[in-house]
KEBAVO-971862 format. One record per residue (C-alpha): x, y, z; residue in one letter; residue number from 1. Coordinates in Angstrom, 1 decimal, decimal comma, padded with zeros to 4 digits. Last residue first. Example, Ala and Ser with C-alpha at 12.3 -4.5 7.8 and 13.67 -1.06 7.14 Angstrom:
KEBAVO-971862
c1:013,7; c2:-001,1; c3:007,1; code:S; pos:2
c1:012,3; c2:-004,5; c3:007,8; code:A; pos:1
end
This chain:
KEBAVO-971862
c1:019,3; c2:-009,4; c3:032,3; code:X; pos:312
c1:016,8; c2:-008,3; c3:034,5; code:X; pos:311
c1:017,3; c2:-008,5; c3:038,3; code:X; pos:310
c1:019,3; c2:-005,7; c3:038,6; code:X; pos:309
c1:016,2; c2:-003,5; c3:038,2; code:X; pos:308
c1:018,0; c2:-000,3; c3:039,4; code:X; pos:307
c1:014,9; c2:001,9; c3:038,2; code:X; pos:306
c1:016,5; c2:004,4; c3:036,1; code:X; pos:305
c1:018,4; c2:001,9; c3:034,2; code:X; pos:304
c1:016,0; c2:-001,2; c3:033,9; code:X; pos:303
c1:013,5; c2:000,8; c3:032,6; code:X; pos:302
c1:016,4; c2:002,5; c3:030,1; code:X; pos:301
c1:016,9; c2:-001,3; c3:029,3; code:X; pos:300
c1:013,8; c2:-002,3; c3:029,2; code:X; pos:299
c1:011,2; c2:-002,1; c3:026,2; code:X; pos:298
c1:012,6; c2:001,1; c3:025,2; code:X; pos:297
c1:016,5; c2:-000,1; c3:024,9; code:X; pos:296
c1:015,7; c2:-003,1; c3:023,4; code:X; pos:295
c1:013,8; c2:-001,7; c3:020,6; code:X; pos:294
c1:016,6; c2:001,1; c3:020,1; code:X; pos:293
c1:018,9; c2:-001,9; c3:019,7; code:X; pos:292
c1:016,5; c2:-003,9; c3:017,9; code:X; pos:291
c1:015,7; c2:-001,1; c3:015,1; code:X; pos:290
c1:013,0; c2:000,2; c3:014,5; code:X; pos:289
c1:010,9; c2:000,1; c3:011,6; code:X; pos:288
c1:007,8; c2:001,9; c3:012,3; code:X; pos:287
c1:005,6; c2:-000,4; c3:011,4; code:X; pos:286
c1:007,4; c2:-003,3; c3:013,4; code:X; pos:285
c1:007,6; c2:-000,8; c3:016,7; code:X; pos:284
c1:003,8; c2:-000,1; c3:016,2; code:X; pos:283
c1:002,8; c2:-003,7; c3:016,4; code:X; pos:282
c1:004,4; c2:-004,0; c3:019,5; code:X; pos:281
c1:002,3; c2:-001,2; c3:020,8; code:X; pos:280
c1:-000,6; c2:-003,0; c3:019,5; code:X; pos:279
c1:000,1; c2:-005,4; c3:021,3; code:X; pos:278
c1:000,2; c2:-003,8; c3:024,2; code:X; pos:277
c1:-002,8; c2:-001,7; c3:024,1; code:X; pos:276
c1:-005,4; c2:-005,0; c3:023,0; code:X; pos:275
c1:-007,7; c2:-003,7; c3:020,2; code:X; pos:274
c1:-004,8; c2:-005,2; c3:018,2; code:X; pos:273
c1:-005,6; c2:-008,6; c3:019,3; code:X; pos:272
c1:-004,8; c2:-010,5; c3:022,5; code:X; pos:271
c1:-004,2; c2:-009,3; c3:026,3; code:X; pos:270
c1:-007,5; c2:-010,6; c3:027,3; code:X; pos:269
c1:-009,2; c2:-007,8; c3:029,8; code:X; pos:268
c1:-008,6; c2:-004,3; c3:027,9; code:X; pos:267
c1:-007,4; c2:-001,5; c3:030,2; code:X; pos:266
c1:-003,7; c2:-001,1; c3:029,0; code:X; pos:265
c1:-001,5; c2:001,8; c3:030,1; code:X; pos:264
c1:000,8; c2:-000,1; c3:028,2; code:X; pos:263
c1:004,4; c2:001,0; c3:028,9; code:X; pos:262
c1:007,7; c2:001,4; c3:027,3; code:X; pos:261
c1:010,0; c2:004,4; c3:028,0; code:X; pos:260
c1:011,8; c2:006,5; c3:026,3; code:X; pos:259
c1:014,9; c2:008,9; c3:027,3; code:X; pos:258
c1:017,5; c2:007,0; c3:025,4; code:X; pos:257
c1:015,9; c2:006,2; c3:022,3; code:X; pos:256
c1:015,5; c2:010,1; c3:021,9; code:X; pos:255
c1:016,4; c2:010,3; c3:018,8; code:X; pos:254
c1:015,7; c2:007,1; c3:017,2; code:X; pos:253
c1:012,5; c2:007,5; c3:018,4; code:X; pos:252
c1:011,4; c2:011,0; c3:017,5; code:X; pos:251
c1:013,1; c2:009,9; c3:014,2; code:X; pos:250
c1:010,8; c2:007,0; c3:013,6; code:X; pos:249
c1:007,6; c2:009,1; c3:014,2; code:X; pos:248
c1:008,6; c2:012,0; c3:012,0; code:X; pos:247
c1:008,5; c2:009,2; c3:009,0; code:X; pos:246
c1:005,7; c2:007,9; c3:010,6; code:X; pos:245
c1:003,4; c2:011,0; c3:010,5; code:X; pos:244
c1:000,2; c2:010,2; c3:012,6; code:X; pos:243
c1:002,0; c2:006,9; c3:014,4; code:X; pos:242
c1:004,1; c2:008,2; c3:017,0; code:X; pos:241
c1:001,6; c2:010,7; c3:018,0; code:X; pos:240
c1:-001,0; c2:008,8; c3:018,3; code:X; pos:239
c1:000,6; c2:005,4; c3:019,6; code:X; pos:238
c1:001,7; c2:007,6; c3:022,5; code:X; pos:237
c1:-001,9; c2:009,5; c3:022,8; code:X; pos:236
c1:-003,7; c2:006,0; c3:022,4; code:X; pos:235
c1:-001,9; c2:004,8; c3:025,7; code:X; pos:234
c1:002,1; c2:004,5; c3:026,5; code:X; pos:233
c1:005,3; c2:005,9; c3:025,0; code:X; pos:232
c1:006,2; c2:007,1; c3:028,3; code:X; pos:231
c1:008,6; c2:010,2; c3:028,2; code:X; pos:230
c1:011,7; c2:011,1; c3:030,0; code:X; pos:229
c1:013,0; c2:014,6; c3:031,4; code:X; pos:228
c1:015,6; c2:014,7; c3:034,0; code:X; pos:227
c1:018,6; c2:015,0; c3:031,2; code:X; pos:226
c1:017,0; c2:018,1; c3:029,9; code:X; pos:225
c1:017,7; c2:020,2; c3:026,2; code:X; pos:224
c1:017,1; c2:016,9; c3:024,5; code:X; pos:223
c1:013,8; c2:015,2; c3:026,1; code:X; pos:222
c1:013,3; c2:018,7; c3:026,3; code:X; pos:221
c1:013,3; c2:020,2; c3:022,9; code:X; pos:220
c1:011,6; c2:017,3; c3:021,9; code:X; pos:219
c1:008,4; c2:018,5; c3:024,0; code:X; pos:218
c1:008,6; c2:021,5; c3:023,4; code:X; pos:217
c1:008,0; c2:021,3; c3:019,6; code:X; pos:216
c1:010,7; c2:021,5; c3:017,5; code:X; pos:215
c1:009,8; c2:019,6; c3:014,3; code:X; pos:214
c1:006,7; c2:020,7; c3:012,2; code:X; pos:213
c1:004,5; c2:017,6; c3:012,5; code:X; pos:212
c1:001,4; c2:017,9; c3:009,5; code:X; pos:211
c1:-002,0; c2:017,4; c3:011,4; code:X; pos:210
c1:-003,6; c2:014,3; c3:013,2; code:X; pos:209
c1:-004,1; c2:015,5; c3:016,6; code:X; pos:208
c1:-005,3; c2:013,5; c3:019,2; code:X; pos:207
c1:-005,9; c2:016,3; c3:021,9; code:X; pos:206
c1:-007,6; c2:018,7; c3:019,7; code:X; pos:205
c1:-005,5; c2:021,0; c3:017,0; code:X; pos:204
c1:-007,5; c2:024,0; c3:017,9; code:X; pos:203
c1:-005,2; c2:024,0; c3:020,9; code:X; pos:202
c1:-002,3; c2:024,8; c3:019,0; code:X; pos:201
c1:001,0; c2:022,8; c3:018,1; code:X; pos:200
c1:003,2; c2:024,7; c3:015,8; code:X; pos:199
c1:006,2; c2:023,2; c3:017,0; code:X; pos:198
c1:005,0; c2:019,6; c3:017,1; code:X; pos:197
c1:005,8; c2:016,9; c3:019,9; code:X; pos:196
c1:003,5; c2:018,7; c3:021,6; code:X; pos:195
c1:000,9; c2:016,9; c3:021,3; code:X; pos:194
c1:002,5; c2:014,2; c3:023,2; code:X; pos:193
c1:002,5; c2:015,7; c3:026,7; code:X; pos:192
c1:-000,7; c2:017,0; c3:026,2; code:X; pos:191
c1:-001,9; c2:014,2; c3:025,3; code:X; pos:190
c1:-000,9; c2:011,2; c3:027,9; code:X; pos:189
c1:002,6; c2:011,4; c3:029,8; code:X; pos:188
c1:005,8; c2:012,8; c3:030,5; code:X; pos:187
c1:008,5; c2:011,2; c3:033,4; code:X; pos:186
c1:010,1; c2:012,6; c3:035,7; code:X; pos:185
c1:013,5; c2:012,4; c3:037,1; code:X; pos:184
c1:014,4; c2:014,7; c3:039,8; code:X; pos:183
c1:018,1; c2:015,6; c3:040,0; code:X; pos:182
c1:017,4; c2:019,0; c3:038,0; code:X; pos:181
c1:014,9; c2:019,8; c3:040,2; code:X; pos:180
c1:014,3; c2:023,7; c3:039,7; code:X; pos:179
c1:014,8; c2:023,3; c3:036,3; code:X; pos:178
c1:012,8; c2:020,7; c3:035,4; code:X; pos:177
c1:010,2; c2:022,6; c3:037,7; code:X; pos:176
c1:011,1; c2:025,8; c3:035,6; code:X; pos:175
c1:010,7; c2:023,4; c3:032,4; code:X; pos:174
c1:006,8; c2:022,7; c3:033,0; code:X; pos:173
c1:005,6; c2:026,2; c3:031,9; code:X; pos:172
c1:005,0; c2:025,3; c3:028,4; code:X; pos:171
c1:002,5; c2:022,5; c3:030,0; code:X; pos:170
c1:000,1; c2:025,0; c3:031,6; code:X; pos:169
c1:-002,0; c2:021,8; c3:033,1; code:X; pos:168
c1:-001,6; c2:019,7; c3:035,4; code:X; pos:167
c1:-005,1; c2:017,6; c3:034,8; code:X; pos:166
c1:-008,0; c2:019,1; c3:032,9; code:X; pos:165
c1:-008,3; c2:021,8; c3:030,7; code:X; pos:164
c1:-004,6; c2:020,3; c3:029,2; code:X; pos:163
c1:-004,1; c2:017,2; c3:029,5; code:X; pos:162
c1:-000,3; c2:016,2; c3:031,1; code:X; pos:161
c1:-000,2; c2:013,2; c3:033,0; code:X; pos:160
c1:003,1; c2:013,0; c3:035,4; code:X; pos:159
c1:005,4; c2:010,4; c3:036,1; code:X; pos:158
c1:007,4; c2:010,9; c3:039,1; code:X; pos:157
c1:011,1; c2:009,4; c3:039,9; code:X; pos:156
c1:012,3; c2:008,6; c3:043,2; code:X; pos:155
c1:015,6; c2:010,0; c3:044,9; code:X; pos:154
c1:013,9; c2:010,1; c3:048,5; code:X; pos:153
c1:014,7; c2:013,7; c3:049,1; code:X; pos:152
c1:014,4; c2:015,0; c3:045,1; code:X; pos:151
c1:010,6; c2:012,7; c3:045,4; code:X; pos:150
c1:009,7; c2:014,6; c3:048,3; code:X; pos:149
c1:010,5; c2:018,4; c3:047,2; code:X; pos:148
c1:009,1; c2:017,2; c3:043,8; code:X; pos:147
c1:005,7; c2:016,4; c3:045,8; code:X; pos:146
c1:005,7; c2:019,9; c3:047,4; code:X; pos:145
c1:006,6; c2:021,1; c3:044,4; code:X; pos:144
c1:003,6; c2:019,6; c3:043,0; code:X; pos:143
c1:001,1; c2:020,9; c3:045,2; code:X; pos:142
c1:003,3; c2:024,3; c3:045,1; code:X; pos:141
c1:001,5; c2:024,9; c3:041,2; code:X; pos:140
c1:003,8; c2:024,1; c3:038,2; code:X; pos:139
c1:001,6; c2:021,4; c3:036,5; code:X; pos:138
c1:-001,2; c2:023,7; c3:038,0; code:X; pos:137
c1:-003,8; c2:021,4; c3:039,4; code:X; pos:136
c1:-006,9; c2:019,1; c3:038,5; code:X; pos:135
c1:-004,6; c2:015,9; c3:039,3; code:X; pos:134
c1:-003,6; c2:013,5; c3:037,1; code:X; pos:133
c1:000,2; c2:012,4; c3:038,9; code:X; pos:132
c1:000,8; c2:008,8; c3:038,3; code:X; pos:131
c1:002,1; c2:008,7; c3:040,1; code:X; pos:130
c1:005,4; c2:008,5; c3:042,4; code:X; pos:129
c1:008,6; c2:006,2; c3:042,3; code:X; pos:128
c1:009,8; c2:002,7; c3:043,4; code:X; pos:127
c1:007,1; c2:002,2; c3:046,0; code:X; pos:126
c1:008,6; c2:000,0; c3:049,1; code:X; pos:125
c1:006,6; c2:000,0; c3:052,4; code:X; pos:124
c1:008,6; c2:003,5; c3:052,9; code:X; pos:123
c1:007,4; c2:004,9; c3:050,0; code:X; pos:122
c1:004,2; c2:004,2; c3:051,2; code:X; pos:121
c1:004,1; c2:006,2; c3:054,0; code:X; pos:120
c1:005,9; c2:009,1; c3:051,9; code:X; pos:119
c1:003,0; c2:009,4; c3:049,5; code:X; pos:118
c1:000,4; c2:009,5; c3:052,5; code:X; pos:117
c1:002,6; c2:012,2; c3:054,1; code:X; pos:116
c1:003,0; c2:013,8; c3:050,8; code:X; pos:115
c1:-001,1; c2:013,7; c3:050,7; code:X; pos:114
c1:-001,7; c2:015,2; c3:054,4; code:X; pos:113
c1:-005,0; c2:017,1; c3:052,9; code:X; pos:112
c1:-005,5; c2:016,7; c3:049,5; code:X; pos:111
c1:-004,1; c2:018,9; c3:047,0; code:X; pos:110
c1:-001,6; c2:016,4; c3:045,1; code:X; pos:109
c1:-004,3; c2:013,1; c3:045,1; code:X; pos:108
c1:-002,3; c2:010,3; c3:045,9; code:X; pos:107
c1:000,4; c2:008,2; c3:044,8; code:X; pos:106
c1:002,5; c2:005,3; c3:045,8; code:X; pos:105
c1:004,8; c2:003,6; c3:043,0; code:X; pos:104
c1:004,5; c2:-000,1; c3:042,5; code:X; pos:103
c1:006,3; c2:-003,3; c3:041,4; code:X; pos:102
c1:005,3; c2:-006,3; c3:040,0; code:X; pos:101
c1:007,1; c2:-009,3; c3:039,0; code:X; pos:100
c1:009,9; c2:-009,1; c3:041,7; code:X; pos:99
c1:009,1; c2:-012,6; c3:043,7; code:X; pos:98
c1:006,3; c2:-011,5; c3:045,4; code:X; pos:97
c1:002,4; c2:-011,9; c3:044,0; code:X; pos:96
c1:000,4; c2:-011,4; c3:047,0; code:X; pos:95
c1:002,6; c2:-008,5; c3:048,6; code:X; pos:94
c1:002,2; c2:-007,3; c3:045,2; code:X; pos:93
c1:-001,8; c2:-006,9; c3:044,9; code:X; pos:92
c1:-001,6; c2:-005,2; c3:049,2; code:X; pos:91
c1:000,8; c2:-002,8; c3:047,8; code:X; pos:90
c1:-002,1; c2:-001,9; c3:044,8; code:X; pos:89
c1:-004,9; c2:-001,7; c3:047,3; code:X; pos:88
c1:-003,3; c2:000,5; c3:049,8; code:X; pos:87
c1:-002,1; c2:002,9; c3:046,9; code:X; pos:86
c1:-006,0; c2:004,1; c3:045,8; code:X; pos:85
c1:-007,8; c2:002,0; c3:043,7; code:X; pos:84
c1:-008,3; c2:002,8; c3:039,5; code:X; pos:83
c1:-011,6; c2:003,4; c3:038,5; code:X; pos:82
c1:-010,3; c2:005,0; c3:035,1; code:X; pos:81
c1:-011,2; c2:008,9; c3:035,9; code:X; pos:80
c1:-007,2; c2:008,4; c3:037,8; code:X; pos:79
c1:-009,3; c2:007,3; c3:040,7; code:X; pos:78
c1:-009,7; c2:011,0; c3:042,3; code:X; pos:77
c1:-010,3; c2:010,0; c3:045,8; code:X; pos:76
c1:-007,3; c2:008,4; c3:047,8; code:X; pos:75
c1:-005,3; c2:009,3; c3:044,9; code:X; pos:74
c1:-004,9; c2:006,5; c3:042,5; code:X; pos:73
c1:-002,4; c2:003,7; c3:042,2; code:X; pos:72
c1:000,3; c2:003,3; c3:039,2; code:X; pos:71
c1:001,3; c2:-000,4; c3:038,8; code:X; pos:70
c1:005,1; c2:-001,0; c3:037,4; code:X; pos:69
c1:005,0; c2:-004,4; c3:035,6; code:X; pos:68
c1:008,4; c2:-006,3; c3:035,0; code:X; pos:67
c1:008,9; c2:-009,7; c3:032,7; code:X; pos:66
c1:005,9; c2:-008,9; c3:030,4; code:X; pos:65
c1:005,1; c2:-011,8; c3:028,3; code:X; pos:64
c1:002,0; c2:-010,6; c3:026,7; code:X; pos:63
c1:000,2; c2:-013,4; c3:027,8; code:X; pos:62
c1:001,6; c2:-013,2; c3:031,4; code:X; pos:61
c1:000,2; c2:-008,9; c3:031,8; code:X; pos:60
c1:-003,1; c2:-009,7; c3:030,9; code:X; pos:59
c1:-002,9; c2:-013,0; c3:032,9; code:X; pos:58
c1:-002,0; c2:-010,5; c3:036,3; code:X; pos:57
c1:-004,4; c2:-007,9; c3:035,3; code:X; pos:56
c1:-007,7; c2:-010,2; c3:034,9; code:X; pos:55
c1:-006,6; c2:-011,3; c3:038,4; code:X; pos:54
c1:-006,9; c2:-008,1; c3:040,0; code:X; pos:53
c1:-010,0; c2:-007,2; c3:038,0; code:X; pos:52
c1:-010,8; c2:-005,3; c3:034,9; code:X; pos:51
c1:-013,7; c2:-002,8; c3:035,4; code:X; pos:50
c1:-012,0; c2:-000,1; c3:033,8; code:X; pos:49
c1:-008,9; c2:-000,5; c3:035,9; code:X; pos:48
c1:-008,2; c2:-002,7; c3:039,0; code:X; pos:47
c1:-005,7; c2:-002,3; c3:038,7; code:X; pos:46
c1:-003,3; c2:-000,2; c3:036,9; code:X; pos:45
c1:-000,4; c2:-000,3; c3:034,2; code:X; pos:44
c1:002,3; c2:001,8; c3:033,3; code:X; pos:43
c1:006,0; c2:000,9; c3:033,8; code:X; pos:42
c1:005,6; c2:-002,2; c3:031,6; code:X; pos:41
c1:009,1; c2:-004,2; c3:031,3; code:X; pos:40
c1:010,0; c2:-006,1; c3:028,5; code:X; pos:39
c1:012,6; c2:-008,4; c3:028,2; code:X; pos:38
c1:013,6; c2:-009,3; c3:024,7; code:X; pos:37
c1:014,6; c2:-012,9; c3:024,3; code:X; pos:36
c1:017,8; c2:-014,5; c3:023,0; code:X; pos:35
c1:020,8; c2:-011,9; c3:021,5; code:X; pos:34
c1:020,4; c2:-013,5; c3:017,8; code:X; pos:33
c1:016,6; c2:-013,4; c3:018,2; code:X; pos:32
c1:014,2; c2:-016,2; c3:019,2; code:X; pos:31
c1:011,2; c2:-015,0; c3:020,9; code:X; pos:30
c1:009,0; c2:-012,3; c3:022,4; code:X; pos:29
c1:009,7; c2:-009,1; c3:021,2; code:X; pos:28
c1:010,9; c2:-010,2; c3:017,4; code:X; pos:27
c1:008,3; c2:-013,1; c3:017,9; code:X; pos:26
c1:005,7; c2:-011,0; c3:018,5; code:X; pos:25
c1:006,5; c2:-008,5; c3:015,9; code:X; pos:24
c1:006,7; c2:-011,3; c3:013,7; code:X; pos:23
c1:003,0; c2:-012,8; c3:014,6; code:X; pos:22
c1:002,6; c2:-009,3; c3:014,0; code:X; pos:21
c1:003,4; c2:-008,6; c3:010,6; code:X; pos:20
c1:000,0; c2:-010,0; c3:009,0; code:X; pos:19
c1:-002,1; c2:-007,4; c3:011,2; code:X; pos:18
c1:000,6; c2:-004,4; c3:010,6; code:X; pos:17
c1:-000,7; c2:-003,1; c3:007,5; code:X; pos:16
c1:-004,5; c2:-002,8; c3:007,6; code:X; pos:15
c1:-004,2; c2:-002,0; c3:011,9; code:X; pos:14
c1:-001,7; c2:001,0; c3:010,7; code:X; pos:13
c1:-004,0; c2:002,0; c3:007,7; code:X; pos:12
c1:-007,0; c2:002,1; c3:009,8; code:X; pos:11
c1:-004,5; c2:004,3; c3:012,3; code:X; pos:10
c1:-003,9; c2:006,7; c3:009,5; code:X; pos:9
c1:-001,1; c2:007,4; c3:007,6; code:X; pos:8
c1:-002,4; c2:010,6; c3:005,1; code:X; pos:7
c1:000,6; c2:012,6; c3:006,0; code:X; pos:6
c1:003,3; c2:010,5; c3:005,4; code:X; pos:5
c1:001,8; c2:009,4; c3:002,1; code:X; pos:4
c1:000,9; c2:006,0; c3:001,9; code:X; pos:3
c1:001,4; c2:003,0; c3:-001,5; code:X; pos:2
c1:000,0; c2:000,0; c3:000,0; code:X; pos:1
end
């Protein structure tokens, strides 16, 4: 099929990539020169959508994840996905030890005592913070006071950036970059990935599908800021990635260093295209990328900011 940059759409993508996955899968999953790929999901949630404990952990076996990082709620907000609170994702990976899943403590930024609660958890053994999606400032003191936390306890934060909604005033997020330049946190959802283009406007709506002009803040800081990384994961990842593929593999290849895999995957059988993950994995294969940026997206830089020793 004969495309034009600028006329890929994700039809297209699903049209073009159904017969290629089996070797996707295997690329990911199976025999290569260097053996399997690991892969490690640093966002997932649970329950989520309606999809239960147990739903999660065979969603996460039949893709063959070798890591999952779960991101909790606030004691109230529930991430707008029914996701529970911190207490109920520790208690999830107290029943399944042995270094499968691993959490990061959250709650909601303006509540009363929340970097208390955050810290509480830390202590039981959360990796990081978020995911943030709060109806806040993304440079408001709620989440310096968080940043203040996560600098003293040398954890990373992932963020969700949508604007009108949750932490919002994006181009202002490089003075807390700035201001915690040992901090690493990590982008996510639309905002985040809209602007990926320079001439990005509002207009545009959250899943745009217009031209890429190159430049946009968000490159500029996965290149300008060693603190910033980005999470390839949901619709708004696959979006963005996908809507000019010739941009996409670039974006990739350039910043292969600073991005992460993850799902952020609600569906309850872990199969088909409709399923995040594998569609992900489908993405990689359209996109041609390489195996050593593959590998480094799926779990080395994973493996990297996290300590993960454990993975080969």
């Amino acid at each position: 099929m004969n495309l034009s940059p600028n006329k890929y759409t994700r039809r297209d993508f699903l049209a073009t990539t159904a017969l290629g996955l089996i070797g996707t899968q295997c690329l990911v999953h199976g025999a290569t020169q260097a053996g399997a790929i690991p892969i490690i999901d640093i966002h997932q949630h649970t329950p989520f959508s309606g999809r239960t404990d147990e739903q999660l952990f065979h969603h996460q076996r039949i893709n063959k994840i070798t890591k999952t990082i779960l991101l909790p709620a606030g004691r109230s907000n529930q991430l707008a996905a029914g996701v529970m609170p911190v207490g109920h994702t520790y208690e999830f990976v107290q029943k399944h030890p042995g270094g499968e899943f691993e959490y990061f403590s959250n709650d909601d930024v303006n509540a009363p005592g929340a970097v208390k609660e955050i810290e509480r958890y830390l202590d039981k053994g959360a990796i990081g913070i978020g995911e943030l999606k709060d109806k806040v400032e993304c440079d408001s003191d709620y989440i310096i006071k968080v940043a203040e936390l996560a600098r003293d306890r040398g954890v990373p934060v992932l963020m969700h950036f949508q604007e009108g909604m949750y932490n919002v005033g994006f181009e202002r997020f490089h003075r807390v970059l700035e201001r915690f330049p040992t901090v690493k946190f990590i982008g996510h959802a639309m905002t985040f990935w809209c602007y990926v283009d320079k001439n990005f406007s509002a207009k545009d709506g959250l899943y745009p599908k217009t031209h890429i002009t190159p430049g946009g803040l968000t490159d500029r800081w996965l290149t300008d800021y060693p603190n910033f990384y980005g999470d390839v994961s949901a619709g708004s990842g696959t979006n963005a990635l996908l809507r000019q593929p010739d941009f996409g593999k670039s974006f990739v290849e350039r910043h292969q260093d600073k991005l992460l895999f993850g799902s952020d995957c609600s569906c309850r059988t872990g199969v088909g295209l409709t399923c995040s993950s594998v569609e992900k994995f489908a993405m990689w294969r359209s996109l041609g990328i390489p195996e050593p940026v593959l590998r480094k997206i799926l779990y080395l830089n994973a493996k990297k900011m996290f300590n993960f020793n454990d993975i080969g």
